[in-house]
N, C-alpha and C positions, 0 to 999 in steps of 0.2 A: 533653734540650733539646727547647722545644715547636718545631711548625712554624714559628711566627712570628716566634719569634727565629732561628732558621734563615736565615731569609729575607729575615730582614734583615740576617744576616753578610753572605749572599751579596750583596745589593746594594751594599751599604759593602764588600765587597772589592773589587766592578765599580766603585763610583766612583772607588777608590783606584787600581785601576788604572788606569782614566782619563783620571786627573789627570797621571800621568806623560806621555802621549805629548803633553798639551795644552801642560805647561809646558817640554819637550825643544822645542815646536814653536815657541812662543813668544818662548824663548831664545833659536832661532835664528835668529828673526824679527828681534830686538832686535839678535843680530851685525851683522844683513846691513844693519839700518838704522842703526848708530853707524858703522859702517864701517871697524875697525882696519884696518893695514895689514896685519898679518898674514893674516888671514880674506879680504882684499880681494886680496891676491898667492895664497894657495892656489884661490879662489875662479877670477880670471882665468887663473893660470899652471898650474896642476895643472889646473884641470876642464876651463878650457880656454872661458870664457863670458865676455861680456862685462860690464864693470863698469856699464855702465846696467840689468843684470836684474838688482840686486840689490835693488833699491825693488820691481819689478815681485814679484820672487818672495817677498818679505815680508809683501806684503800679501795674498799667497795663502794665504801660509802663514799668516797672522792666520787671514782667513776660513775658512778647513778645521779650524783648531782651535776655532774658535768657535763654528762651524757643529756643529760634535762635540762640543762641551762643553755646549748648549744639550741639553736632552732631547727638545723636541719636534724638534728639525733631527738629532738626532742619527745616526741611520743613513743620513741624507744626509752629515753632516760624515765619517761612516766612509768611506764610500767615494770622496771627497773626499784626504780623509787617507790613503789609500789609495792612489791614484792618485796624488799628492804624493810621498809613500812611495817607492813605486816609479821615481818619476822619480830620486830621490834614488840609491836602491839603482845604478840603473841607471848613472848619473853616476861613483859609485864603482867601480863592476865595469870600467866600460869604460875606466880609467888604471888599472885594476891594483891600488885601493887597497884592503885591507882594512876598512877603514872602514864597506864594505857592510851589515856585518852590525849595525851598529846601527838605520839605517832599518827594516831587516830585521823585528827586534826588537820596533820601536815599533809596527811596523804588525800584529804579531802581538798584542801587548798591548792597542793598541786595539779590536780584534775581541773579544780575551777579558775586557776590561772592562764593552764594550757588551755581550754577551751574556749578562752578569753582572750589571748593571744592569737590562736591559729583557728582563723576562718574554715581551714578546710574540713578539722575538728567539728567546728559549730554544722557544716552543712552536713556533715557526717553522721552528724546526732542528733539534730534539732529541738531544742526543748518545745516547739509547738509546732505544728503541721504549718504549711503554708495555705494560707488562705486559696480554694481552686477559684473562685467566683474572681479574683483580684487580677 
């Protein structure tokens, strides 16, 4: 296989992974703004937050994935999403839920999409030196 087509698995793998954390994010968005009552009772009674942040944090969570799914915003929307993430993660850990481990997850997939996608990312960070002797 030549370099080019290479190279362009790898980016089509990074978007495709991508795509996941944006439309996981999106969904979620969409829970918090139709408002079942199921998601609206685990939300208030489990997490333990009030039912007016659920407009607030939908639209964060829009914009982090938006912000991330654009290419030029993108390693801002990472670490957006990131931040997001984590609050997530944190939410869960702190009632005991297992749950954790999906923000967990997404937050790691989107790091390994972006860096999959955006070359400059990869040269940025290199998972292995470059060979000096080559």
């Amino acid at each position: 296989m030549n370099a080019s087509r290479s190279a362009k698995r790898v980016i089509w793998t990074g978007r495709i992974l991508s795509a996941v954390p944006v439309l996981m994010m999106l969904l979620s968005a969409a829970i918090k703004l139709s408002r079942p009552p199921e998601a609206v009772d685990m939300f208030v009674h489990k997490f333990g937050y009030s039912e007016s942040h659920l407009l607030p944090l939908a639209i964060v969570e829009i914009a982090c994935a938006l912000l991330y799914a654009i290419p030029r915003t993108a390693f801002l929307g990472a670490v957006l999403v990131t931040g997001y993430l984590g609050g997530a993660v944190a939410t869960h850990a702190r009632v005991g839920d297992p749950g954790f481990l999906t923000p967990l997850v997404l937050g790691i997939v989107a790091w390994a999409g972006l860096y999959l996608r955006d070359i400059r990312l990869r040269h940025l960070m290199p998972l292995r030196r470059p060979d000096p002797t080559a």
